[in-house]
C-alpha positions in Angstrom: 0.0 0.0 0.0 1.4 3.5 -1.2 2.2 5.9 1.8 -0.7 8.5 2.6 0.8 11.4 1.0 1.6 9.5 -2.4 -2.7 8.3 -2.5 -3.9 11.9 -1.3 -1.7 14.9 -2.3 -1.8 18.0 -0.1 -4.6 20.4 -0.4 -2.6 24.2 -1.1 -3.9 27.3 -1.9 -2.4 28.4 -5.7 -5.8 29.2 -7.1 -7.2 32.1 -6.8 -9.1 32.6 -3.8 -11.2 35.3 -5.2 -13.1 32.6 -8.0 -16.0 30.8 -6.9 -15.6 28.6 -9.3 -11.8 27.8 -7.5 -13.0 27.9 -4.1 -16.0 24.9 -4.9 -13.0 23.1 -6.1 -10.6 23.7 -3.4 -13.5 22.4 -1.4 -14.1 18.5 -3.6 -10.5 18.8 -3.2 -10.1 19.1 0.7 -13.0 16.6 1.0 -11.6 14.0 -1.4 -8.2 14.2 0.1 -9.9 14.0 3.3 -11.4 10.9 2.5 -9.1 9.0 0.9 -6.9 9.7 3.7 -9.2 8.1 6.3 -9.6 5.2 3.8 -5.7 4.6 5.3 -6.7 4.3 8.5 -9.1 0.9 9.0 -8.8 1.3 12.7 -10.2 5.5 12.1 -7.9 8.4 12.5 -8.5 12.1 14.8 -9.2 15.2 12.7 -6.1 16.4 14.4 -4.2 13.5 12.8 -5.9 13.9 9.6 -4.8 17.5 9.0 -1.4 17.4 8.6 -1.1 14.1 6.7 -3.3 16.3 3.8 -2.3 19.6 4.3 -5.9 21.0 5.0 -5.9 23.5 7.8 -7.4 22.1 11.2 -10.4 24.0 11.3 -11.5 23.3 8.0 -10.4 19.4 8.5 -13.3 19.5 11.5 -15.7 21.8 8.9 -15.2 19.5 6.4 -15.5 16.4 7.7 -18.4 17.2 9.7 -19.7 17.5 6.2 -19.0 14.1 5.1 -20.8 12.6 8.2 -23.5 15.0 7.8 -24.3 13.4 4.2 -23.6 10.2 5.3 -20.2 10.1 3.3 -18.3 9.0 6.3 -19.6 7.7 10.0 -18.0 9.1 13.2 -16.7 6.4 16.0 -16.9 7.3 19.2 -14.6 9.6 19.9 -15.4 13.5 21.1 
């Protein structure tokens, strides 16, 4: 299995901020890194632990993966 940061490249922030358009896709971006990222971790991983391994700022790791769970994308276990 390839290491985390070959699978999901870091999330950075060369487009231009000021496009919509760029900051929907920043966003499928951050999610989709997001995800694949905790498809690495069968046992489940901490937003904390997430963020660095993808490059997506913390606050935005909780925003966005309170998303996922939200649309039923990805389940939360347990933990706070």
């Amino acid at each position: 299995m390839a290491p985390i940061n070959e699978q999901a490249p870091k999330v950075n922030d060369e487009t231009d901020s000021d496009s919509e358009l760029n900051q929907m896709d920043r966003s499928v971006l951050r999610a989709a890194s997001l995800l694949i990222s905790v498809g690495e971790h069968p046992d489940g991983a901490s937003a904390a632990q997430l963020a660095p391994e993808t490059g997506v700022p913390r606050p935005t790791t909780f925003r966005v993966l309170l998303s996922l769970v939200h649309t039923g994308l990805l389940a939360r276990d347990g933990g706070a």
